[in-house]
C-alpha atoms as one frame of an Amber mdcrd trajectory, in Angstrom:
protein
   0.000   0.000   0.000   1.512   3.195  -1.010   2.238   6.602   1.584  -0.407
   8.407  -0.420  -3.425   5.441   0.246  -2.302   5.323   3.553  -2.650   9.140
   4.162  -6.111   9.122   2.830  -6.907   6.369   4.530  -5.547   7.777   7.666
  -7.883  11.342   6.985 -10.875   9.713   6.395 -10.454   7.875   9.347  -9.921
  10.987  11.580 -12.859  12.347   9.621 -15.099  10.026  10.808 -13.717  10.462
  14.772 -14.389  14.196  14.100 -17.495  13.629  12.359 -18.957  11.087  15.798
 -17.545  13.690  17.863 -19.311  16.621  16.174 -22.599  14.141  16.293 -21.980
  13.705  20.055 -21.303  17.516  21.011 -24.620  18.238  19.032 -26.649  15.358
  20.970 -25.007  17.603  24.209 -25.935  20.575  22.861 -29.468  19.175  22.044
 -29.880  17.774  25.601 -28.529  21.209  27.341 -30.830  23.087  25.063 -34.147
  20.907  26.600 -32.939  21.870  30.110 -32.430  25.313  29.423 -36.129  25.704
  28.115 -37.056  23.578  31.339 -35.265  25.774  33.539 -36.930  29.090  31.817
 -39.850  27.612  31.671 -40.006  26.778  35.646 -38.291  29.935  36.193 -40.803
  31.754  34.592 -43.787  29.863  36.387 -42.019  30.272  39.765 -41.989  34.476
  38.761 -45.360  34.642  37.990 -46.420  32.472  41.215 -45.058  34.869  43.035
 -45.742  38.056  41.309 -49.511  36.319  41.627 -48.844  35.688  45.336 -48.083
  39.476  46.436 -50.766  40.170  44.415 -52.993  38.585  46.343 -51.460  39.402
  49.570 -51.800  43.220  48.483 -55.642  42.921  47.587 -56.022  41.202  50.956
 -54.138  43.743  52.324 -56.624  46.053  50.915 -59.845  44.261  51.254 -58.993
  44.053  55.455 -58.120  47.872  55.447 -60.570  49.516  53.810 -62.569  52.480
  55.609 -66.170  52.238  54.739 -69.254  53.268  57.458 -71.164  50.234  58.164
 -73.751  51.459  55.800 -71.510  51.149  53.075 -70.086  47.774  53.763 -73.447
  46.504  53.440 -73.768  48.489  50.293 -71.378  46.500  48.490 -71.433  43.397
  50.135 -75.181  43.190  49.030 -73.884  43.890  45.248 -71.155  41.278  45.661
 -72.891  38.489  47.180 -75.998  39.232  44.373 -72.989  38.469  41.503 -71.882
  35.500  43.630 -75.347  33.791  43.420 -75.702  34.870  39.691 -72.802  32.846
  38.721 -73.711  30.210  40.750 -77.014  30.050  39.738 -76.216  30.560  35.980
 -73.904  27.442  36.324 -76.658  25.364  38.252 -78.993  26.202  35.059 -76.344
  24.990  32.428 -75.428  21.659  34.356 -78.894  20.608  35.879 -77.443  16.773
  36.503 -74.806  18.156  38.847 -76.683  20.423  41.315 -76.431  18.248  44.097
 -72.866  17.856  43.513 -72.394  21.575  42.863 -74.156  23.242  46.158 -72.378
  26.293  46.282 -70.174  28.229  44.591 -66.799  27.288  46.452 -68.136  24.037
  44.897 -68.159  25.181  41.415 -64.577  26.890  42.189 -63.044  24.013  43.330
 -64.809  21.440  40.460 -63.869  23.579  37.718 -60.042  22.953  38.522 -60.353
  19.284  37.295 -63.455  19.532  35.115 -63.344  20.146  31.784 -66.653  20.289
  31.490 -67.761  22.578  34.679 -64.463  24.400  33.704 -66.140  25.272  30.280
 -69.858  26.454  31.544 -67.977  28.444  34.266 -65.991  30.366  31.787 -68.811
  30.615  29.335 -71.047  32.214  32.204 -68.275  34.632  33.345 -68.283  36.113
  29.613 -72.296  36.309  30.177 -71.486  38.733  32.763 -68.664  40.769  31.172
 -66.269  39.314  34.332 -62.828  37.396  34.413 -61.497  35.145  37.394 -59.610
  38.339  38.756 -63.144  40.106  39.437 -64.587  36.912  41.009 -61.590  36.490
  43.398 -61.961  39.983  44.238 -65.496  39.317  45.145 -64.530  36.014  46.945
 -61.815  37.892  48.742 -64.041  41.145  49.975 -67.025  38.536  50.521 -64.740
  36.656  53.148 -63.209  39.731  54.867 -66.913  41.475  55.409 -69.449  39.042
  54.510 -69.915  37.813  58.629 -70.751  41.089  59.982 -72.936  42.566  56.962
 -76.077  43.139  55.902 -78.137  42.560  52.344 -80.068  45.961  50.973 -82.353
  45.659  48.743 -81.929  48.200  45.296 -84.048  50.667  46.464 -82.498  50.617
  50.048 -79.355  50.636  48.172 -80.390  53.543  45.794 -81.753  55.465  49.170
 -78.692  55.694  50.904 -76.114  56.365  48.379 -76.877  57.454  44.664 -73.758
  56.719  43.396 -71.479  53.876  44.584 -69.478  53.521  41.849 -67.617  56.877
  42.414 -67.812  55.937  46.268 -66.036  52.694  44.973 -63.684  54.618  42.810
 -62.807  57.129  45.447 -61.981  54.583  48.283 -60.624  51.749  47.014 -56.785
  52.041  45.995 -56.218  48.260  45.359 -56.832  48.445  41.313 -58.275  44.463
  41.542 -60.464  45.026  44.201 -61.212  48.326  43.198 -62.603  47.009  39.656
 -63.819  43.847  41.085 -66.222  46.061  42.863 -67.099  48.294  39.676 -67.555
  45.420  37.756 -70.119  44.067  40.589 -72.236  47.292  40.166 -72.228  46.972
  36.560 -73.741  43.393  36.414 -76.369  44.190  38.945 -77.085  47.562  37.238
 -76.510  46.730  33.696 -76.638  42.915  33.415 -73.047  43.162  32.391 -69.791
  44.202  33.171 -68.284  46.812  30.832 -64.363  47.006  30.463 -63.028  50.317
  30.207 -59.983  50.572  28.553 -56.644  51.979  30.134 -56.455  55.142  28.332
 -60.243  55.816  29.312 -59.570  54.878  32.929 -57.039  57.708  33.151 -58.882
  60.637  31.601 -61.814  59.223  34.291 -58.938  59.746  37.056 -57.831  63.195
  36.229 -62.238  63.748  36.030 -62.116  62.863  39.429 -60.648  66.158  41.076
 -62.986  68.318  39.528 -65.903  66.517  40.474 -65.239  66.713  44.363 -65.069
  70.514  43.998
């Protein structure tokens, strides 16, 4: 065999090393890649747990703090819990075979989590209402905090005392979630639906706010 067959021999040989080792450091590269993305991807969840958590903690915060008369409290509690029994009711009328499994609306909360099915109606009857699952929990959460020591008022009670309680509810509440939670309440009782107004709106309605004290 001459020096020349050799030598290609030889470099087709080390081609092939280089080649399995290029295969190999891709196959690395591949695997280091998928736990990367894993990594990001927990990372990611773990940030928005707790960027969901101090939320939450903040609109408790809020909910236990706020400075209402007694009159008031009842005021909105008797919106809120009217919503609450809407949506429960609404769900009761779209699943009729599981009423006795669905008594209340903790029920519904908690079935909805592993239900496709209850999962769906719920979110079809929150779009009924013009709400999302941040309004409700901002119901749930004020409901919790007041609901033992208030009272229900009837609309014209309600209308009687205070002829405005959305710009009460603006004016008081700082917590934006529980704050449009709240608004959102009035709306569906009101209205029959909550309307969503959009950021830029919400501002100009802010800088309204001033001149309508005075």
């Amino acid at each position: 065999m001459s020096n020349e067959t050799t030598t290609v021999i030889s470099l087709k040989e080390a081609m092939k090393r280089v080649d399995h080792k290029l295969q190999a450091l891709e196959a690395q590269f591949k695997d280091l890649d998928f736990t990367m993305d894993n990594l990001t991807q927990k990372f990611e969840h773990h940030s928005k747990t707790l960027a969901s958590q101090a939320a939450q903690e903040e609109m408790w915060t809020a909910a236990w703090t706020l400075k209402f008369t007694s009159m008031e409290f009842n005021i909105l509690y008797s919106y809120v819990i009217e919503v609450l029994i809407y949506l429960h009711t609404r769900v009761l009328e779209k699943l009729p075979d599981l009423g006795r499994g669905l008594p209340t609306l903790a029920s519904v909360l908690r079935r909805k989590v592993k239900s496709k099915r209850v999962r769906a109606v719920w979110e079809s009857v929150l779009e009924e209402y013009g709400l999302q699952e941040g309004d409700v929990a901002a119901l749930c959460t004020f409901f919790i905090a007041h609901g033992n020591k208030a009272e229900h008022y009837a609309a014209k009670a309600r209308q009687m005392y205070i002829k405005d309680v959305s710009f009460l509810i603006t004016n008081m509440v700082k917590n934006p979630a529980l704050r449009d939670g709240l608004l959102r309440a009035v709306q569906v009782i009101e209205k029959g639906k909550a309307v969503r107004i959009p950021e830029e709106q919400k501002s100009s309605l802010k800088e309204l706010i001033p001149s309508l004290r005075n």
